[in-house]
N, C-alpha and C positions, 0 to 999 in steps of 0.2 A: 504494500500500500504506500504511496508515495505521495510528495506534497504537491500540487497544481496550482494552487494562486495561494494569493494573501491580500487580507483586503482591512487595512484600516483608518479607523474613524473619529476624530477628534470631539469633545463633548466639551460643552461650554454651558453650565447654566449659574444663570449671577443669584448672588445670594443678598439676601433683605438688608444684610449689617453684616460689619466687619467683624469676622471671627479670629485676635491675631492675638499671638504669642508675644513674649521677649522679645523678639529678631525679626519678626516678620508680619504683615498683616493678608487674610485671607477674603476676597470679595468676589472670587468664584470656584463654585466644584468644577474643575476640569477634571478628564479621563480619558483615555483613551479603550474605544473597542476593535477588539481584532478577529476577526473570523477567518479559519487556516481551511482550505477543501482540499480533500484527496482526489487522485482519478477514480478511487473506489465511490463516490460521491459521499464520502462520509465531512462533519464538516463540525469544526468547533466554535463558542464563543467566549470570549471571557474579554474582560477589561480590567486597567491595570493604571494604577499611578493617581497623582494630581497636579500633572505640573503645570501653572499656568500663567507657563510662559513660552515655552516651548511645544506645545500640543501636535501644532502643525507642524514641528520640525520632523517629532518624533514619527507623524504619520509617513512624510518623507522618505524621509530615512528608511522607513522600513518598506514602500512600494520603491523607490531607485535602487537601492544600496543592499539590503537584505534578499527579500526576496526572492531575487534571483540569484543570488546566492544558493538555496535552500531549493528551490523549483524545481522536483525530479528525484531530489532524497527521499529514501524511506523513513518513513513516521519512526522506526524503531531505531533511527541511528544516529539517539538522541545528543549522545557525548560529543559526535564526530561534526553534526550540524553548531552546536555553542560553539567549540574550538574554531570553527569555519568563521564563524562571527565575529569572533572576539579579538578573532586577530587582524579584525580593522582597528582597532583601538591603540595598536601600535604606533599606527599615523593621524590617529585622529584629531583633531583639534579642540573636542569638546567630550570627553572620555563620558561623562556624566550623562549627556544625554544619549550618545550609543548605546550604552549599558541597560538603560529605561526602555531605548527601542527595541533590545536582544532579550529584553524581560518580556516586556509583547507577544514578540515569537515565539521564544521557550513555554509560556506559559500555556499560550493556544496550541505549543506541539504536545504538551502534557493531556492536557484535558482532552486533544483528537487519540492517543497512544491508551486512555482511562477509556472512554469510546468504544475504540476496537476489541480492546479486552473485555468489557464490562466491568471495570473495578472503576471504584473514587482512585480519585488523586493519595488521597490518604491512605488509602490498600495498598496502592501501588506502594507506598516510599514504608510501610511497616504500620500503619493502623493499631497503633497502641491505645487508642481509647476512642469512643465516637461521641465525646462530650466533651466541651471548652468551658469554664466559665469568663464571661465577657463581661468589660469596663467600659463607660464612656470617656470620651478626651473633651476634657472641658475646663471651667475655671478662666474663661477669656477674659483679656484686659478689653473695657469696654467702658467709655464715658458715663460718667454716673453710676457704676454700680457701686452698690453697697453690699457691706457684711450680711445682710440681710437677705439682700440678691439672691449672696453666694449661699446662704442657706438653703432657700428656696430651689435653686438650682439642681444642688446635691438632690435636694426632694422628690425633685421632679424626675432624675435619675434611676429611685429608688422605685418610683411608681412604673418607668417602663422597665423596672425588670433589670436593671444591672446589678453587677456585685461589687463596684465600684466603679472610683474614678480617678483618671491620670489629671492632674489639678497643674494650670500651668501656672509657673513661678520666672524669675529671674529676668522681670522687666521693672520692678519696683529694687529698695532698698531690704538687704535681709529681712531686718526688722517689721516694713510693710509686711511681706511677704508670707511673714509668718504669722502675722495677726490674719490674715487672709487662710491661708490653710487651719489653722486652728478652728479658725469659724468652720470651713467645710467639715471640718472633723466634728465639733461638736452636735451639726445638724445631721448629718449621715448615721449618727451611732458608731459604737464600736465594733461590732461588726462586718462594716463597710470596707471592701479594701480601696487604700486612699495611697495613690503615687502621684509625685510629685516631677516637672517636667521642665527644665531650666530653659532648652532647647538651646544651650552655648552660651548662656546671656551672660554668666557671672567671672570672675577670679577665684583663681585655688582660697585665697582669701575669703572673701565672699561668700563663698559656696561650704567652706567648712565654718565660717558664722551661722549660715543659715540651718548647716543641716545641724550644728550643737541648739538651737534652737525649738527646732520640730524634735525632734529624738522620742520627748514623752509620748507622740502623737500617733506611734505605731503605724509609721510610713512604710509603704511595702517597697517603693525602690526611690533612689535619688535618680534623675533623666538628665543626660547630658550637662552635669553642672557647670562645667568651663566654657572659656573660650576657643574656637575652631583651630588657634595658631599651634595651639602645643598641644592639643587635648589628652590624648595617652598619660602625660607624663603629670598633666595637671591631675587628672582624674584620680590619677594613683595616689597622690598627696592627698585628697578627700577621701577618699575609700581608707588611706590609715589612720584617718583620723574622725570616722563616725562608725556606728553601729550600722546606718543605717545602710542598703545592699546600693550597690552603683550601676545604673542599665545607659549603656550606649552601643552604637550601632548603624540606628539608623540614617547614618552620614554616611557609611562606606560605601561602594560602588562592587566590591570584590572580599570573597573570604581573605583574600593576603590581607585588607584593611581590616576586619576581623583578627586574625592571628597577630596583626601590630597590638592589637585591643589586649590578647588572651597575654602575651609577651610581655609586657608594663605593667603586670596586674593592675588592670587599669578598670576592671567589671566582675560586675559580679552573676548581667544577665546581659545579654547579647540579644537588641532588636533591629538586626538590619533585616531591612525591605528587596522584598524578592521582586519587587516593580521597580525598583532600583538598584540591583544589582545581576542584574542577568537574568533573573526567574530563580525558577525550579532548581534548575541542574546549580547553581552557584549556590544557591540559599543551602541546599543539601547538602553541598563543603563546607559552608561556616558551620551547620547543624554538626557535623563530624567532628568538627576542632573543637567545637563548643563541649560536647560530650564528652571528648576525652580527657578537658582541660578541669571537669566539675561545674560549668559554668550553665547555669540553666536559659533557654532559648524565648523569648516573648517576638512580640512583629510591629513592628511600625504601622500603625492602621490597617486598610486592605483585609481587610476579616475574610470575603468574600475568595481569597488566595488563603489566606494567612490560617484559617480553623484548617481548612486542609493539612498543612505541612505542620502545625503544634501540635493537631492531634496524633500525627504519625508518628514522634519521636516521645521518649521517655521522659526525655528533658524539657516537655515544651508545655508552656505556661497560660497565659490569658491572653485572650483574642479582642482586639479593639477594636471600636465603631464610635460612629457621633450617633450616640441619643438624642440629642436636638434635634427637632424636626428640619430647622432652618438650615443647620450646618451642612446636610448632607441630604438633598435630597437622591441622590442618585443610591446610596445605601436604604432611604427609606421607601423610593417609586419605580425604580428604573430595574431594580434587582426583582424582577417580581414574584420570583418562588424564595423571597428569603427563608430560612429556618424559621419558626415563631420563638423568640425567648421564654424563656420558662428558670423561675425558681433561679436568675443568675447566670445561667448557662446558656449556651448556643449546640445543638446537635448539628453533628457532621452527617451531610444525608448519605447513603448509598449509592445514589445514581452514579452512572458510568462519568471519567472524569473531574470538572470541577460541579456538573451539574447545575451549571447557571441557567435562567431562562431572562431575558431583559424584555423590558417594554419597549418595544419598538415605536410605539407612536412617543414615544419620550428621545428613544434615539435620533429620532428623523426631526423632532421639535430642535432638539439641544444641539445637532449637528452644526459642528463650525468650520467646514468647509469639505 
């Protein structure tokens, strides 16, 4: 069975208010969808990313550049078509969005190879368990809010069903910051699991005031607390110096960026992004270094990729999504056989591959070009 076309699709849909971090502000859901046909007519879909800014590069890139690369390989010769890939990155000029566009590929080759077999994704790679428990990513810097807000927010978490939340920090002063998560914490319960998510914003400084700060608050990971310049080596300086566990990741493009991470004992949980890092076949080697290293595996958003491959490894942790309605609609409309949450968790369904179905009249709305 071999590959025939490739056909992807840029998604733009704007969002009500800015939903931004420490580093960055967010004012639309982009994504890209990729649908892979064999000559057998067998034919996958899945989507992958948010970058938006590059959408339409990445769509590029992958009908000139890819591709035809790939056009005529068998679906099962998985390893041989990455390496094909990846060794355009050699000359590339923009390594990061290659990567994104090779994630595309691999992924839609996954889910056609799940297809053919009849197995999930997650069967395929070791099917360790067919249950996630799932967090929202929230806690945005956003004019006017209050403590108050933030309680309510948590709340509103708690009603659709999460078992916690990734709470983002490190655009205010420590101090702010921690009066802000304390609030999440005392409206959520103790129960709640509550990570916190710097996204680069702070110094080795900074980040181990903040996190001697929260300590009481029974935080489940500190998120990228440094700055991008040194991060490894800053990380490792906060990690000796809190209780509290260290997750980065999802900045790397490649398990070598991983294995710099495991090397500095620089983490304590590993979430790079398999829409950002090649897909499948890559995310699968940091999986390997991670397991061997002790270091437990979470994902950078992308649930709809991500419950897949956490729930196939031993090591792998909670599955994230925007519970906002706002933030995300493409997780809330566009996905439209999602799992139903329950009780905190997300099931991994059975169907053949990733088992996506999308809304197309949502696809063809949000299409940007």
């Amino acid at each position: 069975m071999r590959i025939e076309s490739i056909e992807a699709i840029p998604i733009a849909i704007p969002l009500a208010k800015n939903f931004g971090g420490s580093t960055y502000s967010v004012l639309t859901r982009c994504t890209v969808v990729t649908r892979m046909r064999t000559d057998a007519g067998l034919v996958s879909e899945v989507y992958n990313g948010d970058n938006r800014e590059h959408g339409r590069e990445i769509v590029r890139l992958i009908h000139e550049t890819l591709a035809p690369r790939v056009r005529g390989m068998s679906i099962f010769e998985g390893e041989r078509i990455w390496e094909t890939l990846f060794a355009l990155s050699h000359t590339s000029r923009d390594r990061k969005v290659l990567l994104e566009a090779i994630a595309c590929v691999d992924c839609a080759l996954w889910d056609l190879v799940g297809k053919a077999l009849g197995k999930s994704v997650c069967a395929l790679l070791g099917g360790y368990r067919q249950r996630l428990p799932i967090i929202s990513i929230g806690g945005y810097y956003m004019e006017g809010k209050t403590l108050a807000d933030i309680g309510r927010e948590m709340e509103a978490y708690r009603r659709a069903g999460m078992a916690g939340c990734k709470f983002k920090v490190g655009g205010l002063t420590p101090e702010e910051d921690a009066k802000r998560v304390d609030a999440a914490r005392r409206a959520a319960g103790a129960d709640f699991v509550l990570a916190v998510d710097a996204n680069r914003g702070w110094s080795a400084q900074d980040a181990i005031r903040f996190a001697r700060l929260i300590e009481p608050l029974d935080i489940r990971w500190f998120e990228e607390p440094c700055h991008w310049y040194d991060d490894a080596a800053l990380m490792a300086r906060v990690r000796q110096a809190t209780r509290i566990p260290i997750t980065a990741g999802q900045s790397e493009i490649t398990s070598h960026g991983v294995r710099r991470l495991l090397d500095a004992g620089a983490v304590d949980f590993v979430n790079v992004d398999a829409s950002e890092c090649g897909g499948v076949t890559e995310w699968r080697r940091a999986a390997a270094l991670c397991g061997t290293a002790g270091v437990q595996m979470a994902h950078h958003e992308e649930s709809q990729i991500a419950h897949h491959l956490l729930a196939a490894v031993e090591h792998g942790t909670y599955v994230e999504c925007f519970a906002d309605p706002e933030r995300d609609p493409v997780w809330q409309t566009m996905w439209a056989n999602r799992p139903t949450i329950k009780d905190g968790t997300m099931e991994v369904p059975e169907a053949p591959g990733f088992g996506l179905i999308l809304d197309q009249g949502l696809v063809r709305e949000y299409r940007a070009g």
